[in-house]
N, C-alpha and C positions, 0 to 999 in steps of 0.2 A: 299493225295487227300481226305481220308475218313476225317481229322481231318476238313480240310475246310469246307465241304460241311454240318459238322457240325453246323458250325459256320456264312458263308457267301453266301449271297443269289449268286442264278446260275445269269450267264449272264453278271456278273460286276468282273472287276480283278483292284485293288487300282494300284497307282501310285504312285511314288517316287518323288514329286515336288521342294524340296529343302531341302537342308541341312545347319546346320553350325552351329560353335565350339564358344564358348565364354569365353576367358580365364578366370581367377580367380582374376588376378589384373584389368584387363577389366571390370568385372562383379561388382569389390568392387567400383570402380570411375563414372561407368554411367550404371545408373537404364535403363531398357528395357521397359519403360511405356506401360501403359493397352493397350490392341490393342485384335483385333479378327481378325479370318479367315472366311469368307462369306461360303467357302465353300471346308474347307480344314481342317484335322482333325491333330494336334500339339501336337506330343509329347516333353517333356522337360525334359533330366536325369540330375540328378543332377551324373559327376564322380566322384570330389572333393566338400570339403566344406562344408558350411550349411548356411542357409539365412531362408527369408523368402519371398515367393510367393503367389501371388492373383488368386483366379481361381472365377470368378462368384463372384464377389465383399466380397469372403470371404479371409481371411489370412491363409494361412499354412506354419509351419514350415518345411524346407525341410533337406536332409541331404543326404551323400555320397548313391547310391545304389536307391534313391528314383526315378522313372518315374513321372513327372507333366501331366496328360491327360489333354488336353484343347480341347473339343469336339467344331466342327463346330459351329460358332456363339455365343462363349463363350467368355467373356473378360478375357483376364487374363495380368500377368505382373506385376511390381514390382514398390511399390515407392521409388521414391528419398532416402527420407526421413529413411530408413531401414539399416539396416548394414549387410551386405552381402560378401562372397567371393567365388562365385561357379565354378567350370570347367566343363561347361554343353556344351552337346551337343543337337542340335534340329534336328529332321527331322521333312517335313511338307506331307501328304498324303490326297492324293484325290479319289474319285470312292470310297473309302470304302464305303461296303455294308453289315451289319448285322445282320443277322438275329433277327426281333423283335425290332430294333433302325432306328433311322430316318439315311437319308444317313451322311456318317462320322462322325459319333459319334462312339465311343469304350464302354462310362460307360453311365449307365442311368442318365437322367441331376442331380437326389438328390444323387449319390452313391461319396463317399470320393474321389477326385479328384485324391492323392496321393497313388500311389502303389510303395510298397516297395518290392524290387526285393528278398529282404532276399538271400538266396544261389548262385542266380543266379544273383547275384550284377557282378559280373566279367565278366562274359559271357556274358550277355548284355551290358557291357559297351564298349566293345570288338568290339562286331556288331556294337552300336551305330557310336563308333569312323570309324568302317569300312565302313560305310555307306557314313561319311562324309569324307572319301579317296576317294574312288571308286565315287562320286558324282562328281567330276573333272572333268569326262567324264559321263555325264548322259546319252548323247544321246547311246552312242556306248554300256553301259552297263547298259542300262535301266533293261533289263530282270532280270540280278542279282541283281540289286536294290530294286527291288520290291519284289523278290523275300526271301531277306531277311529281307524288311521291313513288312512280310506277316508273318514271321519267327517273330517277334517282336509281332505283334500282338496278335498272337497266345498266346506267352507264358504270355504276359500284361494279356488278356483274362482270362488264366486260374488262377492265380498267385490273381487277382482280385477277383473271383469268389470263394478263398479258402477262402478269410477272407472279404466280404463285409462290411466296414461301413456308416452309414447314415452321410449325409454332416451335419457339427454342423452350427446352426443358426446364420450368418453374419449379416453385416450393411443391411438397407433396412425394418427395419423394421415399420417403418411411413412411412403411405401409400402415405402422400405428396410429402415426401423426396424423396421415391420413385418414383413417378411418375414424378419429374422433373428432376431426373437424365437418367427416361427412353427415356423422351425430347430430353436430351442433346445428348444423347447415337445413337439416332434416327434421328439427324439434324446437329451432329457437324459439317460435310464440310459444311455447310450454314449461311450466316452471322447470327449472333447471339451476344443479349445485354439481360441485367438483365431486362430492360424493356419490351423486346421484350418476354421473357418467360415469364414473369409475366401477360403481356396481353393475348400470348394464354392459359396459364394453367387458368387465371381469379384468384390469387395469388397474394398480394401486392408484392412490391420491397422487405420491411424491412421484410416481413413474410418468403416471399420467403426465402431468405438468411439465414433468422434464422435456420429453420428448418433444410436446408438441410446443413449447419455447424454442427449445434448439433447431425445431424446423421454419418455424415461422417468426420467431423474434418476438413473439409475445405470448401470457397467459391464454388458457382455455378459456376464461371467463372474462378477460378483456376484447379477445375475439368475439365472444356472446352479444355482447353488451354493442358490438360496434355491429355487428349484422343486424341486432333487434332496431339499433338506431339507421342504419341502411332500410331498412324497411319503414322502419316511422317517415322518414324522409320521402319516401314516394305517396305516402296517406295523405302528410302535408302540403305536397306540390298537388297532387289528383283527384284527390277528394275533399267534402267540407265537412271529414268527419269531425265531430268536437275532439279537441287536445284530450282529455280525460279521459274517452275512448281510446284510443289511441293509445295512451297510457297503460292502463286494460290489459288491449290485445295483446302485448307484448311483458307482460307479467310484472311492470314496474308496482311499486305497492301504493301510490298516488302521484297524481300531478307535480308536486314540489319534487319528489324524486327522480321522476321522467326528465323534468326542465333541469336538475344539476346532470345529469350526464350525454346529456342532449348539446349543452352549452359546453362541456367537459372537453368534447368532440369535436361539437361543430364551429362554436363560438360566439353565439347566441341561443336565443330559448326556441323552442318550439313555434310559440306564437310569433316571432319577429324573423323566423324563418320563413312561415306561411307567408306574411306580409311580404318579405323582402323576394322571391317569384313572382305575388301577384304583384308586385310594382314593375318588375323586368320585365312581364309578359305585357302590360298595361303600356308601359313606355315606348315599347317596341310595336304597338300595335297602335300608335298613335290613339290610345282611347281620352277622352277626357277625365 
């Protein structure tokens, strides 16, 4: 009790809000596109493997043992384009409350994203996977969920605070480039055209484009396209909204459209996305 009250403000106790497993031939065939939590704080172990991972528009190299902290309202997530084979496990947490940090956040927004568990690679990987057994039944074992996902933090906390380092300098650095990815970032569910950014930002069409290629390696609208799909991809794994919804929300102009640049990306459709989580999360949960 003393170590918390340390650490986490009175009055607020975190929550357990989801979990799940991502095999390693899974992980090597469909990228997890950029996506964020509005208000939920996302840790990402790497058990097996090595890859590489986006947090806050920068790249890190990840490896067995490694924690991904992805603080509340942080993009993070992986491109297509990378070569990857991780056995990771995610839990997602809410209510966190720390002392000195905005609510669910773990690292301050400039501190290295990546904590590396060193000794304690096994025993965290342990909890993680138990986390994501015991999540089966949330409701009935909430207490112990939380309980050890409090048990996680803790030791992230201190394990971070042995070896601080400052986050090294990412894409973002023209201010234009910047500011029209912060556009994108900020209206994706809204129709959206390269004209249409270009008239609010006051940006030609052919400038626009340039820039923000040259800074990022790809179009404005193939950026678009892969954030709307970062965001389908947490509807699919978290919710049982129907595909066509979903389709919808994100301004595609019907299901058959949604499922060609969904597979375009990820490497299958929609629906055999959905499926292929609830079978990882099923397997690992020993459910029948």
């Amino acid at each position: 009790m003393n170590e918390m009250n340390r650490y986490f403000r009175s009055g607020q106790l975190l929550r357990l809000t989801m979990t799940h497993i991502i095999t390693a031939s899974h992980s090597a065939e469909h990228a997890r596109l950029a996506h964020l939590h509005e208000n939920e704080l996302e840790l990402f172990y790497v058990a097996q493997g090595s890859g590489e991972y986006m947090v806050g528009g920068s790249a890190y190299q990840v490896q067995r043992g490694d924690m991904v902290v992805c603080n509340a309202g942080v993009l993070h997530g992986e491109e297509p384009s990378t070569r990857r084979r991780i056995l990771s496990y995610c839990i997602s947490l809410t209510d966190v409350a720390i002392i000195g940090l905005p609510d669910n956040q773990l690292l301050e927004p400039d501190a290295y994203p990546v904590v590396s568990c060193g000794m304690l690679t096994r025993p965290i990987g342990e909890i993680m996977r138990m986390l994501t057994m015991l999540s089966g039944d949330l409701q009935a074992l909430s207490v112990i969920c939380d309980s050890l996902s409090c048990g996680v933090l803790l030791m992230m906390m201190e394990i971070a605070n042995s070896h601080i380092r400052c986050q090294p300098l990412g894409p973002g650095s023209d201010v234009v480039a910047r500011r029209i990815r912060e556009y994108i970032d900020r209206h994706y569910n809204e129709p959206m055209s390269l004209a249409q950014i270009g008239e609010t930002l006051h940006i030609s069409e052919s400038y626009l484009s340039h820039v923000f290629k040259k800074e990022y390696g790809e179009s404005p609208m193939q950026y678009l396209c892969k954030r709307r799909l970062g965001e389908a991809q947490s509807l699919l794994i978290d919710t049982d909204l129907p595909i066509g919804d979903i389709a919808d929300r994100f301004c595609y102009s019907g299901v058959s459209h949604f499922n060609t640049a969904f597979k375009k990306y990820v490497g299958m459709t929609p629906g055999s996305y959905r499926r292929s989580f609830q079978t990882m999360d099923a397997e690992e949960r020993g459910d029948e």
